[in-house]
C-alpha positions in Angstrom: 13.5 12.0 9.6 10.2 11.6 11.7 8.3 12.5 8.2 9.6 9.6 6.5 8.7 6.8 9.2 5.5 8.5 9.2 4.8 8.4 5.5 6.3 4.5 5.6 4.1 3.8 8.1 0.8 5.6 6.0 2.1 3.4 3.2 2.0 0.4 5.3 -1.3 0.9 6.2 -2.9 1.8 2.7 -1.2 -1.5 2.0 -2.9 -3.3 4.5 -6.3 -1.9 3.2 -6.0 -2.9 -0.3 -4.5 -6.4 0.7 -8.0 -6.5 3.0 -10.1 -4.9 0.0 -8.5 -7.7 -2.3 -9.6 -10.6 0.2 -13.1 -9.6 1.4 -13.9 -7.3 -1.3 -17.2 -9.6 -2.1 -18.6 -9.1 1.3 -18.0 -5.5 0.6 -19.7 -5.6 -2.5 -17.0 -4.6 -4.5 -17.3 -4.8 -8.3 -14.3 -7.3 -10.1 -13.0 -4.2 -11.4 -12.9 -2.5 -7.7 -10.9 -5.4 -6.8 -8.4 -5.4 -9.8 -7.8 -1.8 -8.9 -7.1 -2.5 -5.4 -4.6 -4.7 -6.3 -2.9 -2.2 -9.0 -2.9 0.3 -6.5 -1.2 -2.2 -3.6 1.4 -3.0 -6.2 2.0 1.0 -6.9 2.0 1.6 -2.9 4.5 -1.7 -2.5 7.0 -0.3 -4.9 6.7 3.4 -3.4 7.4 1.6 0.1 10.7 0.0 -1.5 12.0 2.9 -2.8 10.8 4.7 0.2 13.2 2.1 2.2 15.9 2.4 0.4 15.8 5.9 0.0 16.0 6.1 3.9 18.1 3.4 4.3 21.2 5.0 1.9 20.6 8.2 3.8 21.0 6.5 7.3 
């Protein structure tokens, strides 16, 4: 059980970095394509943290 709050919580966080990539991602000097993949990858990680959630929450 401690694994799955764990990997909620590393979801959470890769989250967090893309949403910060997708903001300041020109003082970064990210490309426009680096950005539009940050933002294809934080839509991949959001649905993996609903399932993830759900998953959990039909188990509990």
């Amino acid at each position: 059980m401690a694994d799955i709050y764990q990997e909620i919580k590393e979801l959470k966080e890769k989250i967090e970095f893309c949403s910060y990539a997708m903001k300041y991602g020109k003082m970064l000097d990210m490309s426009s394509d680096q950005t539009v993949k940050a933002f294809k990858v934080k839509g991949e990680l959001e649905d993996e943290l609903r399932f993830m959630e759900l998953k959990n929450k039909n188990k509990g």
